[in-house]
DRENDO-1510 file (C-alpha; in Angstrom, 1 decimal, always signed):
<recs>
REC; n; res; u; v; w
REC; 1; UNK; +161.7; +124.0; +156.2 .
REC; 2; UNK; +161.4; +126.5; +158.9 .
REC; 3; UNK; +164.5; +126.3; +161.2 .
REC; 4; UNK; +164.5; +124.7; +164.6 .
REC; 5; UNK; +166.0; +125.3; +167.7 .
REC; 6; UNK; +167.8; +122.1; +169.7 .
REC; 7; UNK; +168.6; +122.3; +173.6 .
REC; 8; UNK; +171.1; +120.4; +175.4 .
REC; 9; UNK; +171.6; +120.3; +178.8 .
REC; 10; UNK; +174.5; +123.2; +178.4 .
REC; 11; UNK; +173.1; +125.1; +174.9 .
REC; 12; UNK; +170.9; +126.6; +173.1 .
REC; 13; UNK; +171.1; +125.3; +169.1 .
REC; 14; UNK; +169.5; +127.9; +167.1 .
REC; 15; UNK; +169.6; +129.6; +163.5 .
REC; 16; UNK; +171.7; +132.5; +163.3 .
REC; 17; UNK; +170.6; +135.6; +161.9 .
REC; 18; UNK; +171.2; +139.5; +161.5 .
REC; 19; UNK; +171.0; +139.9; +165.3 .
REC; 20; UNK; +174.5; +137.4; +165.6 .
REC; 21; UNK; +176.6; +139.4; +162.9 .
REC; 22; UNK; +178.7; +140.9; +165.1 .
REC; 23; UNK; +179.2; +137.7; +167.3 .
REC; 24; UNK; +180.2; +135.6; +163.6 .
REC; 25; UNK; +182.1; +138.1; +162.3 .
REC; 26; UNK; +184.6; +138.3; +166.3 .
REC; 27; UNK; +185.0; +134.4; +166.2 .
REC; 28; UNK; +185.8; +134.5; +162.0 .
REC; 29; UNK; +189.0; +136.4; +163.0 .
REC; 30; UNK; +190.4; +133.7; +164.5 .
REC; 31; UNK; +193.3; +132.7; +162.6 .
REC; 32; UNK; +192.8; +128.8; +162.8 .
REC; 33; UNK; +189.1; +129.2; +162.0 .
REC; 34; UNK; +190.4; +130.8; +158.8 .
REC; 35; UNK; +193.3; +128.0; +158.5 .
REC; 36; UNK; +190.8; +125.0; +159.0 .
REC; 37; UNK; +187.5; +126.2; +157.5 .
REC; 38; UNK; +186.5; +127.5; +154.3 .
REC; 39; UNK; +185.8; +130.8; +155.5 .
REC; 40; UNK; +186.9; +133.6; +153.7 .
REC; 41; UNK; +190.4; +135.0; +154.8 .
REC; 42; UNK; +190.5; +137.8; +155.9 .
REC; 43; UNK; +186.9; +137.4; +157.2 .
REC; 44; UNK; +184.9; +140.4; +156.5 .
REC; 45; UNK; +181.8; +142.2; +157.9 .
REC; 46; UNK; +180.2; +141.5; +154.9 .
REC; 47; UNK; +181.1; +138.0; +155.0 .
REC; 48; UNK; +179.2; +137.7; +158.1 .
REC; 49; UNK; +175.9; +139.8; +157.1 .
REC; 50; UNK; +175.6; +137.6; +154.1 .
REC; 51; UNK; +176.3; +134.0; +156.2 .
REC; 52; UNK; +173.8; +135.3; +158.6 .
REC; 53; UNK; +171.1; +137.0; +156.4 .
REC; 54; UNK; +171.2; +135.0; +153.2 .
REC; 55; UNK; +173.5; +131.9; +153.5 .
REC; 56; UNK; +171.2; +130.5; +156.7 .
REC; 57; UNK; +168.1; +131.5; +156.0 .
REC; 58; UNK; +168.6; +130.0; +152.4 .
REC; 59; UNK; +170.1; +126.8; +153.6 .
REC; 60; UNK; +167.0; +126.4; +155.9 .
REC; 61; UNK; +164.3; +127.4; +153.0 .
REC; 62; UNK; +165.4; +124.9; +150.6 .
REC; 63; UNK; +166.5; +122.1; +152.9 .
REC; 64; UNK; +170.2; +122.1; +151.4 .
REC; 65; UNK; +171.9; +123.3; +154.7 .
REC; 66; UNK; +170.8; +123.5; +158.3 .
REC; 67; UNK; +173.1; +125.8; +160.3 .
REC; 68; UNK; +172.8; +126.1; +164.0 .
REC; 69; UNK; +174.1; +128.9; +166.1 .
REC; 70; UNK; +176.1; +127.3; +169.5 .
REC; 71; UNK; +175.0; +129.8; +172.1 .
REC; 72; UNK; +175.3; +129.4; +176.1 .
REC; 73; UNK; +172.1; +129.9; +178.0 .
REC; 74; UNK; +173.4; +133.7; +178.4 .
REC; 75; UNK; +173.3; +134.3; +174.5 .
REC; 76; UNK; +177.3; +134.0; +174.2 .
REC; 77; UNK; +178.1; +132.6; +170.6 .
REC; 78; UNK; +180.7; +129.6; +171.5 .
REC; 79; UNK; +180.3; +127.5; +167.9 .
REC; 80; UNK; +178.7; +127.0; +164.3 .
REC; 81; UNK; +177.7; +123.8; +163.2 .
REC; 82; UNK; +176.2; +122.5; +160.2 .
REC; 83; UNK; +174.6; +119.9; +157.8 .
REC; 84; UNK; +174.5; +120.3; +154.3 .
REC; 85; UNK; +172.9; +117.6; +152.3 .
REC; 86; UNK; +175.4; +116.2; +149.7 .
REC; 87; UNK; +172.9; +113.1; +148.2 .
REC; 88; UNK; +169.4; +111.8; +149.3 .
REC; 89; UNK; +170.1; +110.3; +152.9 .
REC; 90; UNK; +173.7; +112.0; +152.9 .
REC; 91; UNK; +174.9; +114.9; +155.3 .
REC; 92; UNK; +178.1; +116.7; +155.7 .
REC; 93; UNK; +179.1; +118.0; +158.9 .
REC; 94; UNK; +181.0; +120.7; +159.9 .
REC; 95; UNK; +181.6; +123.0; +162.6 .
REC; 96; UNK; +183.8; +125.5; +164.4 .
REC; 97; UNK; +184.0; +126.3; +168.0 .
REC; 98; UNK; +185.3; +130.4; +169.4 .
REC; 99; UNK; +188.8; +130.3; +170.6 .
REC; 100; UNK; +187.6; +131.6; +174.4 .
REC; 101; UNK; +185.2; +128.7; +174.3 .
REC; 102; UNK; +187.1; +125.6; +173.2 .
REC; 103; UNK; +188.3; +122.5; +175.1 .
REC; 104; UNK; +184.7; +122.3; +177.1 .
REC; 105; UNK; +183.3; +119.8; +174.6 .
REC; 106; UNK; +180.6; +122.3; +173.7 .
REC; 107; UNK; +180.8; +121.2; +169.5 .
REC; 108; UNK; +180.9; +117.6; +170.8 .
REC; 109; UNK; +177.5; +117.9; +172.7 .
REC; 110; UNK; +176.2; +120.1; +169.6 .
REC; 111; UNK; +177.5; +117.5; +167.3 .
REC; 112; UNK; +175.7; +114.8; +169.0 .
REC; 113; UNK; +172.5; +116.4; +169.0 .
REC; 114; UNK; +172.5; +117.8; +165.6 .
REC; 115; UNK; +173.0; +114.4; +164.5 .
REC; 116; UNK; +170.4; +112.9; +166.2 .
REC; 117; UNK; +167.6; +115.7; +164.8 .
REC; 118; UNK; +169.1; +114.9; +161.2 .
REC; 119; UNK; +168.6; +110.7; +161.9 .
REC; 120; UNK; +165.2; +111.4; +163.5 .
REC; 121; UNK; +163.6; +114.3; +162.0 .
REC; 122; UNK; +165.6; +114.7; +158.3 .
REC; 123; UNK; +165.5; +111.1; +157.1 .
REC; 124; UNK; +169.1; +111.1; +156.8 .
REC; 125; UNK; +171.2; +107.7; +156.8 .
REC; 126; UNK; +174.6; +109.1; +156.6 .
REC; 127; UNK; +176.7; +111.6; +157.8 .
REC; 128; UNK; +180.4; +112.1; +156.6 .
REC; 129; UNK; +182.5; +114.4; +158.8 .
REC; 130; UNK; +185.5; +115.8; +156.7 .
REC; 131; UNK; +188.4; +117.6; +157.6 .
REC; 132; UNK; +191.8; +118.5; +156.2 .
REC; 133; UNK; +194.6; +116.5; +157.3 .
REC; 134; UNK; +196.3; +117.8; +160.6 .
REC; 135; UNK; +192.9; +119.3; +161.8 .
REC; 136; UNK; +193.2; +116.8; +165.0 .
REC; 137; UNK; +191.2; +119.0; +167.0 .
REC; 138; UNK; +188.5; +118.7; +164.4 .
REC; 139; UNK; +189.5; +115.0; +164.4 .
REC; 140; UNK; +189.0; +114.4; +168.0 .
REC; 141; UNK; +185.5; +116.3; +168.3 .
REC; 142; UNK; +183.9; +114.1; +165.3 .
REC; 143; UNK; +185.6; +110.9; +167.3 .
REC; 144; UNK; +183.8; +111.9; +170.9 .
REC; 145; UNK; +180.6; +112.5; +168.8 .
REC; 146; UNK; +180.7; +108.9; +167.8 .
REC; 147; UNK; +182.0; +109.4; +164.1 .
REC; 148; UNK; +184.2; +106.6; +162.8 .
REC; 149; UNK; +187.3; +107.3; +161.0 .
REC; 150; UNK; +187.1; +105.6; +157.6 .
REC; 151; UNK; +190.6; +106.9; +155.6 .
REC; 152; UNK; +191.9; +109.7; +154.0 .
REC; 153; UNK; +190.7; +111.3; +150.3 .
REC; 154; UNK; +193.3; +112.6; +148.4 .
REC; 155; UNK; +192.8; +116.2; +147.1 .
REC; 156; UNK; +189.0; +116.3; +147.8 .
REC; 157; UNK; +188.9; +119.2; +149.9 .
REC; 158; UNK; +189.8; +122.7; +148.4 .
REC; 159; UNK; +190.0; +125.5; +150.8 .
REC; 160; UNK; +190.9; +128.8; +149.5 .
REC; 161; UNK; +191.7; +127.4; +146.1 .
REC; 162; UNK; +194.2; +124.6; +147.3 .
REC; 163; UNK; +193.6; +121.0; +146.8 .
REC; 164; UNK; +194.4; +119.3; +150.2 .
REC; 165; UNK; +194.1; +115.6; +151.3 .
REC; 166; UNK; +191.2; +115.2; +154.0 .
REC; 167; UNK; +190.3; +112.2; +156.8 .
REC; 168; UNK; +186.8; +111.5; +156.4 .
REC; 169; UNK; +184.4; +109.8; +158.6 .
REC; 170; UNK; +180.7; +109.2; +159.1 .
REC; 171; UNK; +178.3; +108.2; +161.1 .
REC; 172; UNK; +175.1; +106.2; +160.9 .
REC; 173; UNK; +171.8; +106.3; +163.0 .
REC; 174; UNK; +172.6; +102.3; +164.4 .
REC; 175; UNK; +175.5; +104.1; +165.9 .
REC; 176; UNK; +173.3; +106.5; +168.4 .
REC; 177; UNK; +171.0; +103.3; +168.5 .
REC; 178; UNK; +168.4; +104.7; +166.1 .
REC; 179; UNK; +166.1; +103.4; +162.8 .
REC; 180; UNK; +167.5; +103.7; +159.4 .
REC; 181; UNK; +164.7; +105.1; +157.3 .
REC; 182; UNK; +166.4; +102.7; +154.5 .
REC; 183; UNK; +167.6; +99.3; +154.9 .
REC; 184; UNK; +171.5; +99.1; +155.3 .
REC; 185; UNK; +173.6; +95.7; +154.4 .
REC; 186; UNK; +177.5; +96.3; +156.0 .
REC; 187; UNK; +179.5; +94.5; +153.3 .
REC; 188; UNK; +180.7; +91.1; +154.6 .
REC; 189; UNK; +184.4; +90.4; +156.1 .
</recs>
């Protein structure tokens, strides 16, 4: 699919691309986005050239990942956030937000919207936020967006070669108040 650009009433949610190298590669160096993502470490320019000219455009062409850039009105990069489809109906989501920009509930707001375009436009039923454990800021953004925790996975995230435990939670589109595009029976109590 081509790649779309979201609004919300503070950003501007568009693909990235060789124009936002620069702007990926200055909010990569920060060392907890290299702790808490699987970003390469150390994060080099030519880790952001490929993210931005192959990795996005990719993602978008084949309808495995859709990546959205977090930019203010002004152009400044404050996030990354992405889906990338893991089953039929199923998205992961992850996301980042730049160290000068965090704490304004930027991601949250991104997060919310993305989510909706993936219930209403993608056909997707599910999405699973994951995270190491003792990513709480990570935590708290999924849990403003709406996400509900649902447990921790042992050893089913490896970042940088190391197995590590991971909280896990999802959200459907009944919990923004929308359709699902298949029928959904909760298990009963």
């Amino acid at each position: 699919m081509d790649p779309v650009t979201l609004t919300t009433d503070r950003l501007v949610l568009r693909t990235v691309g060789p124009q936002d190298t620069d702007a990926v590669y200055a909010a990569a160096q920060d060392p907890d986005i290299q702790r808490w993502t699987t970003v390469p470490s150390p994060y080099l320019p030519e880790h952001a050239r490929s993210f931005a000219e192959q990795v996005v455009p990719e993602g978008w062409a084949n309808d495995s990942m859709f990546t959205f850039g977090l930019f203010l009105p002004d152009g400044a990069l404050v996030g990354m956030l992405g889906i990338t489809m893991i089953s039929l109906g199923v998205g992961e989501i992850g996301f980042w937000g730049t160290k000068e920009h965090r704490g304004r509930g930027y991601v949250t707001e991104a997060a919310v919207a993305v989510s909706r375009w993936a219930f209403t436009e993608r056909a997707v039923d599910r999405l699973e936020w994951r995270a190491e454990v003792g990513n709480t800021a990570s935590r708290a953004v999924a849990q403003r967006a709406g996400y509900t925790m649902e447990g921790t996975l042992r050893s089913a995230i490896n970042n940088k070669g190391v197995r590590r435990d991971c909280w896990i939670g999802s959200l459907l589109p009944s919990d923004l108040a929308l359709p699902s595009t298949s029928p959904y029976l909760p298990a009963q109590a």
